[in-house]
N, CA, C and O atoms as a CHARMM CRD file, in Angstrom:
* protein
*
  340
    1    1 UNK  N    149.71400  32.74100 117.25300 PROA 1      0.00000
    2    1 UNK  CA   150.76900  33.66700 116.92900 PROA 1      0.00000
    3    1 UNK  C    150.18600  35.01400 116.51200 PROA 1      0.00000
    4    1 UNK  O    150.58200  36.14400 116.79800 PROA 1      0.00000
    5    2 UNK  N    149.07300  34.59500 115.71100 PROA 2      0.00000
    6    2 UNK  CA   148.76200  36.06600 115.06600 PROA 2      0.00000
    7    2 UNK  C    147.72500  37.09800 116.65700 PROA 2      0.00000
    8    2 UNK  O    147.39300  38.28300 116.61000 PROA 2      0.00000
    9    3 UNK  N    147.53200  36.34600 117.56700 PROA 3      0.00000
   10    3 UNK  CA   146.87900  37.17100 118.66700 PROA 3      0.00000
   11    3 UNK  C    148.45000  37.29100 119.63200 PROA 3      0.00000
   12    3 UNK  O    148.20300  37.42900 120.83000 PROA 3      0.00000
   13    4 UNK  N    149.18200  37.27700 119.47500 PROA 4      0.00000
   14    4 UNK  CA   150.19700  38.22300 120.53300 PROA 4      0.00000
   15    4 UNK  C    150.25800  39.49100 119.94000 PROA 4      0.00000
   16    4 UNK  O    150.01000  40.61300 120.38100 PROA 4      0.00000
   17    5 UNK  N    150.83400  38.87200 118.29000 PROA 5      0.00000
   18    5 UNK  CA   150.69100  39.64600 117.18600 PROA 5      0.00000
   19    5 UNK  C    149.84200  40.99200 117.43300 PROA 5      0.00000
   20    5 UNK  O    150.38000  42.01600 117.85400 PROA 5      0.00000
   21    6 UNK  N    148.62300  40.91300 117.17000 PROA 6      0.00000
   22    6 UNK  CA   147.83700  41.45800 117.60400 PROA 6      0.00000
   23    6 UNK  C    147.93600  42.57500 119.29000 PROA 6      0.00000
   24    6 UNK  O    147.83100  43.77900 119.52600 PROA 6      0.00000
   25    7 UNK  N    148.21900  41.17200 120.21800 PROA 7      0.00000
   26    7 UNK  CA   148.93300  41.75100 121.60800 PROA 7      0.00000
   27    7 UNK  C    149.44300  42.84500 121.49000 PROA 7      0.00000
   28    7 UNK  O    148.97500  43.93600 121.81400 PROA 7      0.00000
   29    8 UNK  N    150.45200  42.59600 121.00700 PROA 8      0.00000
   30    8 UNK  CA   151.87800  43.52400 120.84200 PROA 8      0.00000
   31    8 UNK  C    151.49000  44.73100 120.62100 PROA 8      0.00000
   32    8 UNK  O    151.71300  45.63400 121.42800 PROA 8      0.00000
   33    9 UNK  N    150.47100  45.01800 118.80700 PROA 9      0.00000
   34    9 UNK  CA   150.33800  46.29700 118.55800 PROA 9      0.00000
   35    9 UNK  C    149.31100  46.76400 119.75900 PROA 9      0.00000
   36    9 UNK  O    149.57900  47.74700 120.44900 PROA 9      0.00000
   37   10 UNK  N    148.33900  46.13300 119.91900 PROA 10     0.00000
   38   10 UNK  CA   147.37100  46.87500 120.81100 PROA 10     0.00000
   39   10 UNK  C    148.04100  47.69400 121.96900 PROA 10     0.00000
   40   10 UNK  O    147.67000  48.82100 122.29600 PROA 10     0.00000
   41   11 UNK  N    149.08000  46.99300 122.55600 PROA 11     0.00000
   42   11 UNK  CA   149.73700  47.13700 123.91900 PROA 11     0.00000
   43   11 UNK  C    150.42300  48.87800 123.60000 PROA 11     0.00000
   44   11 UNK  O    150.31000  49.90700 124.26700 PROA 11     0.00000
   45   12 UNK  N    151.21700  48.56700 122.14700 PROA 12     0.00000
   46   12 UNK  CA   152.04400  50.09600 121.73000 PROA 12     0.00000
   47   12 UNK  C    151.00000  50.94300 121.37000 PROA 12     0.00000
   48   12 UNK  O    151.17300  52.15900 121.45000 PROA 12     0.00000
   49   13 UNK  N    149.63300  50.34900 120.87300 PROA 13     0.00000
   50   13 UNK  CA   148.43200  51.54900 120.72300 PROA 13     0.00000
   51   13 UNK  C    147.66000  51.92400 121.84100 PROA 13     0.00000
   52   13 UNK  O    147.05200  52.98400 121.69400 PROA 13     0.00000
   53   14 UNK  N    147.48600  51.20300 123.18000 PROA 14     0.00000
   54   14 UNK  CA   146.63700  51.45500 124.29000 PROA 14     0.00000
   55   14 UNK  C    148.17600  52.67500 124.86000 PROA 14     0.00000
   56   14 UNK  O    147.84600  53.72400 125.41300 PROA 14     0.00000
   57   15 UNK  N    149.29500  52.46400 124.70900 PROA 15     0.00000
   58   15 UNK  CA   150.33200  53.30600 125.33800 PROA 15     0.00000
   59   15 UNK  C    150.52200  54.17100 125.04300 PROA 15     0.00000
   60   15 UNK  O    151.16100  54.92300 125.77900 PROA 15     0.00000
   61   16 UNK  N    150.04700  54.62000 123.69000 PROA 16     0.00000
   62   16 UNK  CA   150.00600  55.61000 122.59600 PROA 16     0.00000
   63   16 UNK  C    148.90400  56.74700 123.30100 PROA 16     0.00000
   64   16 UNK  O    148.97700  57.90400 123.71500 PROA 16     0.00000
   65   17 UNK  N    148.06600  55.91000 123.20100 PROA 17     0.00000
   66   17 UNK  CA   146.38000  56.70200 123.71100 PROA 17     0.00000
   67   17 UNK  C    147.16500  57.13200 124.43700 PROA 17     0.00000
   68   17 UNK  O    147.70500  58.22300 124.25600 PROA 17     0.00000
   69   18 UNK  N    147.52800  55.94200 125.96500 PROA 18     0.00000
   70   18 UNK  CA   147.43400  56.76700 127.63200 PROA 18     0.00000
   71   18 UNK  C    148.39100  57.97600 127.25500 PROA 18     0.00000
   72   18 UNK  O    147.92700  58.95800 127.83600 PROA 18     0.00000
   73   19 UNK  N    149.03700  58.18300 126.84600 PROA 19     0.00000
   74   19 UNK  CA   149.85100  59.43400 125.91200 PROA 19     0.00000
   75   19 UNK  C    149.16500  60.68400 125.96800 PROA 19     0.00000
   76   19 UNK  O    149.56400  61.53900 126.75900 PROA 19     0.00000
   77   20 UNK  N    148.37400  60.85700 125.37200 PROA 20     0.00000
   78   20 UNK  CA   147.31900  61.55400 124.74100 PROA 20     0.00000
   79   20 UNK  C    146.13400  61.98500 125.87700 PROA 20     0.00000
   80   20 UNK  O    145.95700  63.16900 126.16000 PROA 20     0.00000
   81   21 UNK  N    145.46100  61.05700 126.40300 PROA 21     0.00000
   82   21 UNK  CA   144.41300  60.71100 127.27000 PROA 21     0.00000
   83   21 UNK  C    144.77100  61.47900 128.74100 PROA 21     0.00000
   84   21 UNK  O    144.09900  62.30300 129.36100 PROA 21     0.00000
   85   22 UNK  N    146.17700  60.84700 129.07500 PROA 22     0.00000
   86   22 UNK  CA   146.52600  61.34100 130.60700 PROA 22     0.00000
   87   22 UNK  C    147.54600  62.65500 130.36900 PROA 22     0.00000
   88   22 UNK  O    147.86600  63.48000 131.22500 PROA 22     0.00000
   89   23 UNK  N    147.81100  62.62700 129.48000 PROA 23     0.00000
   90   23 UNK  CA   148.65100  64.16900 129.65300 PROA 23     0.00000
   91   23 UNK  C    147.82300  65.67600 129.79800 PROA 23     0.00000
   92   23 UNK  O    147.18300  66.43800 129.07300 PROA 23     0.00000
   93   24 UNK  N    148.15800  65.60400 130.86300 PROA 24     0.00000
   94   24 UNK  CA   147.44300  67.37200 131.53500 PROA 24     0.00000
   95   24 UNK  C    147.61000  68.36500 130.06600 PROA 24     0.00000
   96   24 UNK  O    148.41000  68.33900 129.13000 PROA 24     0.00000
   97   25 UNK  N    146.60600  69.09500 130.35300 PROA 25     0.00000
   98   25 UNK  CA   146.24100  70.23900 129.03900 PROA 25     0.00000
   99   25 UNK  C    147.32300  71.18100 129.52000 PROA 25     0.00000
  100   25 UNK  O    147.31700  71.55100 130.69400 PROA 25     0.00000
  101   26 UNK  N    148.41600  71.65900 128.51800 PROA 26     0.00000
  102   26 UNK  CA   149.45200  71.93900 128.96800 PROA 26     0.00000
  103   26 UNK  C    148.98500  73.35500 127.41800 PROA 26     0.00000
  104   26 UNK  O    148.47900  73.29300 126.29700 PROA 26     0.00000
  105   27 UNK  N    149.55800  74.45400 128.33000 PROA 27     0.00000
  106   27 UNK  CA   149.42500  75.66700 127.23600 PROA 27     0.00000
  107   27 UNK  C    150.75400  75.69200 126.43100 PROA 27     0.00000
  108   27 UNK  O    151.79200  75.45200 127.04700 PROA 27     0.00000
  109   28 UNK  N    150.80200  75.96500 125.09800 PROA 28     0.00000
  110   28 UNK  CA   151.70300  75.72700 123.90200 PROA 28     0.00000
  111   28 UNK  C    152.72800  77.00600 124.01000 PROA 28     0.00000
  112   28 UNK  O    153.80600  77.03600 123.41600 PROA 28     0.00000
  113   29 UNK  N    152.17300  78.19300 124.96300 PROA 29     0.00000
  114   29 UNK  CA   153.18100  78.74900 125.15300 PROA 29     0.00000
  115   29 UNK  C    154.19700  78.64200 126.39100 PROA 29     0.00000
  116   29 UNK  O    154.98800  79.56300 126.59200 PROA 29     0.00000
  117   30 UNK  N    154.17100  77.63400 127.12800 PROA 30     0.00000
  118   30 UNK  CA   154.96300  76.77100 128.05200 PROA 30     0.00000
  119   30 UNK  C    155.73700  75.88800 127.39900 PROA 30     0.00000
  120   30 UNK  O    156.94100  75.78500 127.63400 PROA 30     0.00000
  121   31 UNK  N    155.05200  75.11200 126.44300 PROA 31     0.00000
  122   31 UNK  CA   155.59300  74.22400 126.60700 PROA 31     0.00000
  123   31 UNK  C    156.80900  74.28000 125.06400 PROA 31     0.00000
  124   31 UNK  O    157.02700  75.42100 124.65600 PROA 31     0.00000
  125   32 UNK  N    157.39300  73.32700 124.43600 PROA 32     0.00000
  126   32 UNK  CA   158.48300  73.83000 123.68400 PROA 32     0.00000
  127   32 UNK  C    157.73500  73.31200 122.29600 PROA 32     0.00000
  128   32 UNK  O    157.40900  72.12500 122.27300 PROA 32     0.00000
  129   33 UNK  N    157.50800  73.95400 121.39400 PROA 33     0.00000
  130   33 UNK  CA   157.01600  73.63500 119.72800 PROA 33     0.00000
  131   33 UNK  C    155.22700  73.73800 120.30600 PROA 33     0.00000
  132   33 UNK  O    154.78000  73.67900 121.45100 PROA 33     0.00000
  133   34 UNK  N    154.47400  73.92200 118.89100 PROA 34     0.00000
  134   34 UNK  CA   152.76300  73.95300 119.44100 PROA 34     0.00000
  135   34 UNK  C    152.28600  72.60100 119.11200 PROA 34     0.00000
  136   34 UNK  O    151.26600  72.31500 118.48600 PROA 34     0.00000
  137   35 UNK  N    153.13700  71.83400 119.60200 PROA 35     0.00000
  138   35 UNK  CA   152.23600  70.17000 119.80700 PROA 35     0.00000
  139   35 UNK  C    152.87200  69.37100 120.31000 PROA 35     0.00000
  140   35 UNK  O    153.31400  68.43800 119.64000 PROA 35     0.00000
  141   36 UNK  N    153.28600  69.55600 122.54300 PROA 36     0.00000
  142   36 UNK  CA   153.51900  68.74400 123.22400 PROA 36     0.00000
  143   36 UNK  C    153.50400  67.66200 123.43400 PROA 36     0.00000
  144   36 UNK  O    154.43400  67.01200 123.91100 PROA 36     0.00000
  145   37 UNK  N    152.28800  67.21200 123.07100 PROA 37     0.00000
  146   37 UNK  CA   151.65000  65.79900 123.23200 PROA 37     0.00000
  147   37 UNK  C    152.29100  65.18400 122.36300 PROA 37     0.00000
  148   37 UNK  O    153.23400  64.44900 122.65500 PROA 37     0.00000
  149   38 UNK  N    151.90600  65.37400 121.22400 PROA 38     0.00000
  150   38 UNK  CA   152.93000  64.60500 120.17300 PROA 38     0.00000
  151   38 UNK  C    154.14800  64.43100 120.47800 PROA 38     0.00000
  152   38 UNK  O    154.56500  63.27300 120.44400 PROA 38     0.00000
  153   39 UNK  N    154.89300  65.31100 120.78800 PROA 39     0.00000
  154   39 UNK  CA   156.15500  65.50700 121.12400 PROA 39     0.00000
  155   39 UNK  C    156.79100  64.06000 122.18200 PROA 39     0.00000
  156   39 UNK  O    157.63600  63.20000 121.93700 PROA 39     0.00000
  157   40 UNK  N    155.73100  64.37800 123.67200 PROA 40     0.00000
  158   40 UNK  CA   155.72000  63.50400 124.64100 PROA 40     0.00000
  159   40 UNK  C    155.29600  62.32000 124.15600 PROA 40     0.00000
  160   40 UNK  O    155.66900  61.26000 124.65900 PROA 40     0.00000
  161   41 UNK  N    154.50500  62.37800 123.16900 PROA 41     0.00000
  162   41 UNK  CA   154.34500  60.79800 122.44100 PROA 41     0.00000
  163   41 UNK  C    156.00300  60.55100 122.24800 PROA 41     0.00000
  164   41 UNK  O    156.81200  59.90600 122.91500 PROA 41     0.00000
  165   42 UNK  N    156.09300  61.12200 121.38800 PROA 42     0.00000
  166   42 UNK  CA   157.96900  60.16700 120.72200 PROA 42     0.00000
  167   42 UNK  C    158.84900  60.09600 121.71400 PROA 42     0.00000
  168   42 UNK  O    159.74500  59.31300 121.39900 PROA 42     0.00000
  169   43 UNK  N    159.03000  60.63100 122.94600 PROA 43     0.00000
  170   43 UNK  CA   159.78500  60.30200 123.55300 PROA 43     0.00000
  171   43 UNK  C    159.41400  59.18000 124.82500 PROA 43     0.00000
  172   43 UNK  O    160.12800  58.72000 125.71600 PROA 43     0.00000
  173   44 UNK  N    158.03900  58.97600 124.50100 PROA 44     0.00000
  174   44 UNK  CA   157.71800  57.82400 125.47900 PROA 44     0.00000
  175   44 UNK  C    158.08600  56.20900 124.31900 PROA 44     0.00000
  176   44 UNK  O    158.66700  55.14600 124.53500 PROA 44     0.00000
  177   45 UNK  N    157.39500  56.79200 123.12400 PROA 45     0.00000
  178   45 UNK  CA   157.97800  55.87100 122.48700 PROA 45     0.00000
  179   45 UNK  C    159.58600  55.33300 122.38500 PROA 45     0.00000
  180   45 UNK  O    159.88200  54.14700 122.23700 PROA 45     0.00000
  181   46 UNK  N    160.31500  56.16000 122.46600 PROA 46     0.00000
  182   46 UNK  CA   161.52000  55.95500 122.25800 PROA 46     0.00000
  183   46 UNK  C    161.76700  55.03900 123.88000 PROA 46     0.00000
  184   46 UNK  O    162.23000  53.90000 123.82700 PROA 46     0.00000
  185   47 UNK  N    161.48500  55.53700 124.95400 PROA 47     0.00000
  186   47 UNK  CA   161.81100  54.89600 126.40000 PROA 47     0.00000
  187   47 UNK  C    161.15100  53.37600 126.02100 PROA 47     0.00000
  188   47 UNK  O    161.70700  52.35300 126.42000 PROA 47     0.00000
  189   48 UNK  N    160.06300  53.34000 125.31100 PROA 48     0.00000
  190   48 UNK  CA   159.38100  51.76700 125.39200 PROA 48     0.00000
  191   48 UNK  C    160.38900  50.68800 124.35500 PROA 48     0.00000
  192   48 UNK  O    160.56500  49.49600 124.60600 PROA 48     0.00000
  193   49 UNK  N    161.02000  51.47600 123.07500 PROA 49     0.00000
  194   49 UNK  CA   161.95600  50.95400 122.50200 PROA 49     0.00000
  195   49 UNK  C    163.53700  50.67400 122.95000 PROA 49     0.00000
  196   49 UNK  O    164.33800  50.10300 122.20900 PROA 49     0.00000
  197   50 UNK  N    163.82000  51.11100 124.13000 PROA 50     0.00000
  198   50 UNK  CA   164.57900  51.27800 124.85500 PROA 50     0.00000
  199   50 UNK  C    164.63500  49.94300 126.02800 PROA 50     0.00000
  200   50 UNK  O    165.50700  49.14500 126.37300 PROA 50     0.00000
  201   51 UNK  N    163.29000  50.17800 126.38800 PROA 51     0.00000
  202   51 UNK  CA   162.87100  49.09300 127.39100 PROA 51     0.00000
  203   51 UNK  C    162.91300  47.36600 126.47800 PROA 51     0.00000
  204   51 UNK  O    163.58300  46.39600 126.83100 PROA 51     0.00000
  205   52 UNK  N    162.33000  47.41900 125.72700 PROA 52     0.00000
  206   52 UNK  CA   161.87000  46.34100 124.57100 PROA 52     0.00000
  207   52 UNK  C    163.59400  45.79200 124.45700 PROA 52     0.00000
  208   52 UNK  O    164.03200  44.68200 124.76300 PROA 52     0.00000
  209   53 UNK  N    164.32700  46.94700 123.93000 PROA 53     0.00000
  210   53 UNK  CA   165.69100  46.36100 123.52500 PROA 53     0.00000
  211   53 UNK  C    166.08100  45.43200 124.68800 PROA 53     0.00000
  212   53 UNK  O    166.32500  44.22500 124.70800 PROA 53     0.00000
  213   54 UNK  N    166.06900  46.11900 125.39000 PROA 54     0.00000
  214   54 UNK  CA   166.68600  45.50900 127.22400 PROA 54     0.00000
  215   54 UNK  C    166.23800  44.18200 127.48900 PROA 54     0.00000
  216   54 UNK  O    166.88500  43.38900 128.17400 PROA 54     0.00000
  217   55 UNK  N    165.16200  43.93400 126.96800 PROA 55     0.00000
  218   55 UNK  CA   163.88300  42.72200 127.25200 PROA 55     0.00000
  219   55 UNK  C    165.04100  41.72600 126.48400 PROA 55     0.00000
  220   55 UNK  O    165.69600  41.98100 125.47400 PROA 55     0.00000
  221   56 UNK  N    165.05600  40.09700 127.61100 PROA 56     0.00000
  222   56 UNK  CA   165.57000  39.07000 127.04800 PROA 56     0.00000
  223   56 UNK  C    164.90300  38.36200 125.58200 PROA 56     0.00000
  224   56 UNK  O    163.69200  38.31200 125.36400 PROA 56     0.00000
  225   57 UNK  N    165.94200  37.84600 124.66700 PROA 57     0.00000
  226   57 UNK  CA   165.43900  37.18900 123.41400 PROA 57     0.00000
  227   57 UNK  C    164.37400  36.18300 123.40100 PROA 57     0.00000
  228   57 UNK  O    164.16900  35.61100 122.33000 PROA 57     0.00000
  229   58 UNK  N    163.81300  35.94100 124.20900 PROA 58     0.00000
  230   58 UNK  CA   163.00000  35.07300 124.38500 PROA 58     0.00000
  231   58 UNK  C    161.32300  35.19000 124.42400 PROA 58     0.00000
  232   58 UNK  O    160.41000  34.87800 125.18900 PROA 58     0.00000
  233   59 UNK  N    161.50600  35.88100 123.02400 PROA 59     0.00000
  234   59 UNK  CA   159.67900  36.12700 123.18000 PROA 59     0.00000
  235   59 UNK  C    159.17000  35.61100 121.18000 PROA 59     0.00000
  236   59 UNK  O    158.33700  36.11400 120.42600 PROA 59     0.00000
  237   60 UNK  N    160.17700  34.40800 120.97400 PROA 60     0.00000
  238   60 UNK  CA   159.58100  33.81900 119.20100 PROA 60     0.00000
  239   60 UNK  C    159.61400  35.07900 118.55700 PROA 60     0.00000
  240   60 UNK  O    158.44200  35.29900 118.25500 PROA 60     0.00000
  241   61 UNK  N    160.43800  36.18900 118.11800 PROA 61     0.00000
  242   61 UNK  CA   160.52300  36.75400 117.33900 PROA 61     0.00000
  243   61 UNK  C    159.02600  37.96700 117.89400 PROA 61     0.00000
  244   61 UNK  O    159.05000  39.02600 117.26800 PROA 61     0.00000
  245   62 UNK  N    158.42800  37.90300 118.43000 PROA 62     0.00000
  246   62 UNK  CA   157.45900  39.02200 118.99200 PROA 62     0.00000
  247   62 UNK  C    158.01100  39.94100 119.18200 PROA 62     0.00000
  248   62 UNK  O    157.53200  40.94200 118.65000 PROA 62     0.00000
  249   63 UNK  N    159.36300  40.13800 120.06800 PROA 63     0.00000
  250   63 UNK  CA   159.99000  41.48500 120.41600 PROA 63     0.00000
  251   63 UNK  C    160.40100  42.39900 119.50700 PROA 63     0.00000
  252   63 UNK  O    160.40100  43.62900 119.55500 PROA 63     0.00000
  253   64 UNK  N    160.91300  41.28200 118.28400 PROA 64     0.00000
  254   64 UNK  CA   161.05900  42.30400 117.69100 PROA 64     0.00000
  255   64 UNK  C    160.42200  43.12900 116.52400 PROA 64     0.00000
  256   64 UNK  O    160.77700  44.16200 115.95800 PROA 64     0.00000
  257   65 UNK  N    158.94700  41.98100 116.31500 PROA 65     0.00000
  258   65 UNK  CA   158.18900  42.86100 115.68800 PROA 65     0.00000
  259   65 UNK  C    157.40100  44.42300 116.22500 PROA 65     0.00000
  260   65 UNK  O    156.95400  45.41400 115.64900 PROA 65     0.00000
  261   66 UNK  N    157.56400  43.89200 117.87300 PROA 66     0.00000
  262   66 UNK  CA   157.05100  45.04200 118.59500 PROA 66     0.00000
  263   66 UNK  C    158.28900  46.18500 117.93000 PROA 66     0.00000
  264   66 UNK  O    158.11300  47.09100 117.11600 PROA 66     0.00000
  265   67 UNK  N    159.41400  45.79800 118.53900 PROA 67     0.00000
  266   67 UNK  CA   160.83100  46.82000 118.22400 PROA 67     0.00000
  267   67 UNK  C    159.83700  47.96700 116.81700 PROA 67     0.00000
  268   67 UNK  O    159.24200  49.03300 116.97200 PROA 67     0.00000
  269   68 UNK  N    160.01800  47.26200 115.76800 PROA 68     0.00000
  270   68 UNK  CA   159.74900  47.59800 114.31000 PROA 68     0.00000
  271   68 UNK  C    158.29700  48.07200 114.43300 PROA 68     0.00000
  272   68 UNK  O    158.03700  49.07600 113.77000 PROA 68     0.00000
  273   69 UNK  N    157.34400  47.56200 115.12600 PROA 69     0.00000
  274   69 UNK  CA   156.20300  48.77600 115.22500 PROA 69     0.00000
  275   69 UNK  C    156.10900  49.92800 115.82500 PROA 69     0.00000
  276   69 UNK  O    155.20600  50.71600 115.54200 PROA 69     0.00000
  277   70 UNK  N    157.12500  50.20900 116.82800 PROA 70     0.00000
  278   70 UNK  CA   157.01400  51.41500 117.54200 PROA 70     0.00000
  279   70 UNK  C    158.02200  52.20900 116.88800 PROA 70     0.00000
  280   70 UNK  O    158.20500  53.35000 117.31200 PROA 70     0.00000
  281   71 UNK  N    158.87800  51.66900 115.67000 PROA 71     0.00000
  282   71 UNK  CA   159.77000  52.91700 115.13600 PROA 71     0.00000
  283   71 UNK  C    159.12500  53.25200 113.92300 PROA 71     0.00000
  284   71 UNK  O    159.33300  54.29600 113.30500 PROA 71     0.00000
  285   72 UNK  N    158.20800  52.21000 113.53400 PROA 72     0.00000
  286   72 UNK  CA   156.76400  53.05500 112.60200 PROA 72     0.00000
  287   72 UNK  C    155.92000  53.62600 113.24500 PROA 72     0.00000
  288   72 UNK  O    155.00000  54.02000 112.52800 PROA 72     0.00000
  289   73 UNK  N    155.79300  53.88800 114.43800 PROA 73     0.00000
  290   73 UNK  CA   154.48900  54.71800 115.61000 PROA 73     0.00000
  291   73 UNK  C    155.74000  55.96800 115.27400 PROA 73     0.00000
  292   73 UNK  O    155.66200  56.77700 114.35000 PROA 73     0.00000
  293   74 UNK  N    156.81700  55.88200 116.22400 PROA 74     0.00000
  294   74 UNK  CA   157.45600  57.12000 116.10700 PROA 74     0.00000
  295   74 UNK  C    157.93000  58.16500 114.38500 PROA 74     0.00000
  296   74 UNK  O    158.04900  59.36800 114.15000 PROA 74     0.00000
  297   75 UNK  N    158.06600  56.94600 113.57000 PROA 75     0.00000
  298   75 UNK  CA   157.88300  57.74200 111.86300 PROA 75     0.00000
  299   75 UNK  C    157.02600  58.39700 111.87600 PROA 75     0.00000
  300   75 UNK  O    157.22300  59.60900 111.96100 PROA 75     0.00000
  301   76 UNK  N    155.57400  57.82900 111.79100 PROA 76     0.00000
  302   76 UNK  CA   154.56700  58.45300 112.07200 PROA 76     0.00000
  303   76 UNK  C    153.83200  59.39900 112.38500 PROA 76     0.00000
  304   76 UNK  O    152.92900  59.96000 111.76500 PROA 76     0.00000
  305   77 UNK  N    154.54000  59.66100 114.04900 PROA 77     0.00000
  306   77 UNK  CA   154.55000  60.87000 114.44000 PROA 77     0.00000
  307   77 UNK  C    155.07100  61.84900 113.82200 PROA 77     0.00000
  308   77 UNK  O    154.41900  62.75900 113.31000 PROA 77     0.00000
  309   78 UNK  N    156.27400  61.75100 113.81500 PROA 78     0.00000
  310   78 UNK  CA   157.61100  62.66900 113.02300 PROA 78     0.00000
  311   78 UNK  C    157.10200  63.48400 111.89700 PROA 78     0.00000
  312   78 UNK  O    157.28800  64.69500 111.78100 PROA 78     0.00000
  313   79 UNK  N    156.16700  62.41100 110.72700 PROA 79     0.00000
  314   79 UNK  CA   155.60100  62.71700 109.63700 PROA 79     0.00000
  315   79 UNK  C    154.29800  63.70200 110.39800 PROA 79     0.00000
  316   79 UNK  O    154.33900  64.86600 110.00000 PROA 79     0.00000
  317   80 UNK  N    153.18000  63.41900 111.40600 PROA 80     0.00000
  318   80 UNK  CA   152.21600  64.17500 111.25500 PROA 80     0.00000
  319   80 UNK  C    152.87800  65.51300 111.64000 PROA 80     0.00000
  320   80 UNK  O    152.40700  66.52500 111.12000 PROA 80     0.00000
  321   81 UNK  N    154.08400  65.65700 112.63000 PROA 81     0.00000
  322   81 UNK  CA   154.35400  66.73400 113.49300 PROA 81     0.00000
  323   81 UNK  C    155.13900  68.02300 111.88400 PROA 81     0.00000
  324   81 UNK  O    155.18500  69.25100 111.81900 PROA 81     0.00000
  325   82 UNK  N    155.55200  67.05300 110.99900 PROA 82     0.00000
  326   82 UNK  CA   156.43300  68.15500 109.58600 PROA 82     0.00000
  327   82 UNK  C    154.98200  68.34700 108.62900 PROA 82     0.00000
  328   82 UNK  O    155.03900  69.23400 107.77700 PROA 82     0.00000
  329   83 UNK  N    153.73700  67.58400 108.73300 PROA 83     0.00000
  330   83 UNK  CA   152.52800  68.07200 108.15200 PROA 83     0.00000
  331   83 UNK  C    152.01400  69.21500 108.60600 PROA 83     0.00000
  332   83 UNK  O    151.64900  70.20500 107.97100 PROA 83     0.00000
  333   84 UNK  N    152.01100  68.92800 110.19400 PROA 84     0.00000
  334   84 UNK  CA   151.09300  70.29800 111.34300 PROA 84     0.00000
  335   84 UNK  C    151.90300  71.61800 110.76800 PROA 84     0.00000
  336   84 UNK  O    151.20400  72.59300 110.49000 PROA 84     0.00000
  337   85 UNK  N    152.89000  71.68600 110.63300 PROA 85     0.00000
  338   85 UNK  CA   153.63100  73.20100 110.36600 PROA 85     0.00000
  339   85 UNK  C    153.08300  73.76000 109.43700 PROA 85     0.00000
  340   85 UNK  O    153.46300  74.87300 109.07500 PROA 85     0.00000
């Protein structure tokens, strides 16, 4: 249990990275606020919490610890993005 456990966060932290990792260097005066990435972080997060909801009940209570880690990934964010200012 405790390695899906495990699973789960790694899966919302390897998705997190590719976030970060694959998003083209985008200039801050294009794009909207001076920290895109972040930005594009929370709203990928939000699509994966979106997706997760959709996902049948059938994963022993895993789904929804995933659910509850990615709306602490997206707090998270929220919090570093009202620090950066």
């Amino acid at each position: 249990m405790k390695k899906r456990i495990i699973g789960f966060t790694g899966l919302i932290l390897v998705m997190v990275t590719l976030v970060f990792c694959a998003a083209p260097a985008v200039n801050t005066a294009q794009a909207a606020g001076p920290h895109p990435r972040m930005v594009r972080a929370i709203d990928m997060l939000r699509h994966t919490r979106s997706i997760l909801e959709q996902a049948p009940p059938a994963f022993g209570g895993h789904k929804a610890l995933a659910i509850k880690r990615v709306n602490e990934a997206i707090h998270q964010l929220r919090l570093a993005l009202r620090y950066a200012r």
